[in-house]
N, C-alpha and C positions, 0 to 999 in steps of 0.2 A: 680848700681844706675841709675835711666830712665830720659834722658834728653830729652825735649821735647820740640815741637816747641810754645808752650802756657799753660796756667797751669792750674790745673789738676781742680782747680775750677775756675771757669771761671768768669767775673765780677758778673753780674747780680746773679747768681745760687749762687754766696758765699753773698751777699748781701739778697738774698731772704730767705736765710736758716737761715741768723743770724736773720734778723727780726722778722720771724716765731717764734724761739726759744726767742729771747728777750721779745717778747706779750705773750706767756707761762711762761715766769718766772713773769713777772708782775703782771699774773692772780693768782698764785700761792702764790707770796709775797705780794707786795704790795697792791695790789686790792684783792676783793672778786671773787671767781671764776665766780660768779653768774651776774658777769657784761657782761661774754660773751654774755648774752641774748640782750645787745645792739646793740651788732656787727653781732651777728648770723645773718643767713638770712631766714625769716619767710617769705611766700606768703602774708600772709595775710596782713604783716604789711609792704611790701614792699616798698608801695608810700610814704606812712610815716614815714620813714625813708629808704630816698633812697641811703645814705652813705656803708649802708648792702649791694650793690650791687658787692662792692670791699672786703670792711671793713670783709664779711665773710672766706675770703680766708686766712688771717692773724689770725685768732682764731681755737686752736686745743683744745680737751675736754681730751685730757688726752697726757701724755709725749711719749705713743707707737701711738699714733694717728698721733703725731706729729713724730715720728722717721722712720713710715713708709712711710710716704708723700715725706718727704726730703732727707730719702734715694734713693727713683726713682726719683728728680730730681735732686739728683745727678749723677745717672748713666745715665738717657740720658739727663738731662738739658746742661753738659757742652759740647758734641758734636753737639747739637742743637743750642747753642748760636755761636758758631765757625762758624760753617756753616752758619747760617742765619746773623750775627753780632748783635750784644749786643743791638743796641737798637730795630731793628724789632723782636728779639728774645721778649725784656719784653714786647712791646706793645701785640707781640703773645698771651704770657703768661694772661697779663690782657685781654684781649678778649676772650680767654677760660673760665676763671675764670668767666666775667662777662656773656658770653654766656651758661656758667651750670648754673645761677641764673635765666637768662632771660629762658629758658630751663624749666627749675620749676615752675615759673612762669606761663608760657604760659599752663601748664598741669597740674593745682592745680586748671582751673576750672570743669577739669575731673574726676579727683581725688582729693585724702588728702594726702598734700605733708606735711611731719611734717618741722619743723624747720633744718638746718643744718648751721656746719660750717665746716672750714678744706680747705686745696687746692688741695685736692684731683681730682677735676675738672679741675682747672689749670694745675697738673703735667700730667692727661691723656692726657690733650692736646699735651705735652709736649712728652708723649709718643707716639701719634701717628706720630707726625712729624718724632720723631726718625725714625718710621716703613716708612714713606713716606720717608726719603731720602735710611733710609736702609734695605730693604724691609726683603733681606735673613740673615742679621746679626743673628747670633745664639746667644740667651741670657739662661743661664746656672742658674736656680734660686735658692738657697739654700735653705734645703738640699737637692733638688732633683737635680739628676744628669743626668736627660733626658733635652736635647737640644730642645728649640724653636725657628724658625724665627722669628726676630721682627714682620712681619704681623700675623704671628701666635697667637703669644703673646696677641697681641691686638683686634684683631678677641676674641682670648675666653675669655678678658677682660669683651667686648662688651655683651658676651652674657651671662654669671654671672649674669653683672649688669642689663641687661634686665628681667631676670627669677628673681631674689632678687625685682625686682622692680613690679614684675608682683604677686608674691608668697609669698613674707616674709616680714615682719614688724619689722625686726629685728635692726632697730634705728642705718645701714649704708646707708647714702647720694646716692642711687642708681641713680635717677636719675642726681642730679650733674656731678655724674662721666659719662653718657650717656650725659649728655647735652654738658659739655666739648668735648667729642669723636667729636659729630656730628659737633659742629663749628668750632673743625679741623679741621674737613673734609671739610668742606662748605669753609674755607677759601683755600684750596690746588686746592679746585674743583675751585674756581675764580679765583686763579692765573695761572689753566691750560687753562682756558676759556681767561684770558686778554691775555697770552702770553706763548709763549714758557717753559716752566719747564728746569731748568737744570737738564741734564742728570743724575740719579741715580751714584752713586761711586758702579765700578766694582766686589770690591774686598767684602769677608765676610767675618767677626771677630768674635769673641767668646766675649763675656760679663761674668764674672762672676759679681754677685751682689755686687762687689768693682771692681773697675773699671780693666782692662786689663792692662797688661805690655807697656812700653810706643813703642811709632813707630819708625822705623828706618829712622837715618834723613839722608840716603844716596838720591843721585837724580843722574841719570844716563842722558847724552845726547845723542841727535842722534850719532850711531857709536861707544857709550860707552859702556862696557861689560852690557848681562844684569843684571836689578835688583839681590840683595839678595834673599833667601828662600822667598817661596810664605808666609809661616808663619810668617815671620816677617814682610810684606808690609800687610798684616791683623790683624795684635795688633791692629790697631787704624783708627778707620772711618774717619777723619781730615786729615789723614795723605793720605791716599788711596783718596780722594777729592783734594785734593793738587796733588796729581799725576798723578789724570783725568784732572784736568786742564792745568797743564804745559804740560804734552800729546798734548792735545787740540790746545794749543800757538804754541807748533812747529809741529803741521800739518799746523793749518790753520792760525796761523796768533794773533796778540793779539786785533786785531780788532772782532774775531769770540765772545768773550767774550759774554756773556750775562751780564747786570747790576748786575745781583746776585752773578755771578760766579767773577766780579771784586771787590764788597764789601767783600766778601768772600777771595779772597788773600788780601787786603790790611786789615782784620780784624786779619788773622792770620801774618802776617806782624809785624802789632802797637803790639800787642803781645810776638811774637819773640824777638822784641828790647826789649819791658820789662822787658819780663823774661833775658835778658842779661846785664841788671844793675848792 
């Protein structure tokens, strides 16, 4: 049994997953399927209803459309919320979302962007951050059994979605999922621009598409035998973050912190206590 310093679905990623799934049964039961076209998000009708700016990320067109969204953010939404803390993770989250819309938007007076829905935009987002904190993590994708690094991953996400969006008409959101990628990016690129970045976590983990075996909650101090097997201090990217920082503390100091790296323990902190209720 895997005890862990926070749980396995993280506030926001268990909150966002029920939502999603609770406006798919609505549309399915109670309401008419055909309501989605309220919420979807159309170019054309954007200014006129500017609520589709959000509202489109919450509407999936069928139950695999919806199972594959919320699968990837569950495998890297809840180590991305850990790391960042729960509330710049969602704000994250909604800025991707809204920046694949503005995205389409901006390139539907080029082209003919048909209508979409789905959070397909948002969870890339949510993917790239994973590849920006863990560049070399290896993700394992069922059923294939060749290993990618997360930047890898997301590099031939990127370019998929580019050639789909260039070649095929084939009625998936190409660009959303592009337009999310890019205001990742743009947001990592401005917080390297205002400040300092915390430093990448050293270690590299294996993903399979359910999440990894949990981390070993050993912590060794100055003087103290070393760490466990390298294999066990890489189950878990929080965990291997957690052990760059307190590193960090007893070389230089807890004054060396950066502001990210102290919401960052005290996120996984309020957590810890929880899960020990």
């Amino acid at each position: 049994m895997n005890s862990t310093p926070y749980p396995r679905i993280t506030p926001w990623v268990g909150r966002l997953i029920i939502a999603n799934a609770v406006v798919l049964l609505l549309l399915l039961t109670l309401f008419s399927p055909s309501l989605a076209a309220y919420f979807e998000f159309a170019p054309d009708r954007a200014f006129s209803q500017p609520w589709t700016f959000v509202t489109y990320m919450f509407v999936h067109l069928g139950l695999l459309h919806l199972v594959v969204n919320m699968l990837m953010l569950f495998v890297f939404g809840s180590a991305v919320e850990t790391r960042m803390g729960s509330r710049a993770f969602i704000w994250y989250y909604l800025y991707c979302g809204v920046g694949a819309a503005v995205f389409a938007l901006a390139l539907s007076g080029l082209m003919k962007v048909q209508p979409f829905a789905g959070a397909s935009g948002a969870v890339l987002g949510v993917g790239l951050a994973y590849a920006m904190f863990w560049p070399d993590a290896e993700l394992i994708l069922f059923p294939f059994p060749i290993p990618l690094r997360a930047r890898t991953f997301v590099a031939v996400l990127a370019g998929l979605d580019l050639f789909g969006a260039l070649y095929f008409h084939d009625g998936v959101a190409h660009l959303a999922h592009l337009g999310g990628l890019l205001f990742g990016y743009l947001f990592f690129r401005a917080q390297a621009a205002s400040r300092r970045p915390p430093a990448p976590a050293r270690t590299v983990e294996r993903v399979v598409m359910v999440q990894s075996n949990g981390p070993d909650q050993s912590r060794t101090g100055p003087g103290a035998p070393a760490r466990p097997s390298r294999a066990r201090a890489e189950s878990d990217p929080v965990q291997a973050e957690v052990d760059r920082v307190l590193d960090k503390i007893s070389a230089h100091g807890l004054g060396s912190l950066t502001p990210a790296e102290r919401r960052f323990l005290d996120e996984v902190a309020k957590q810890k206590k929880s899960g020990e209720r």
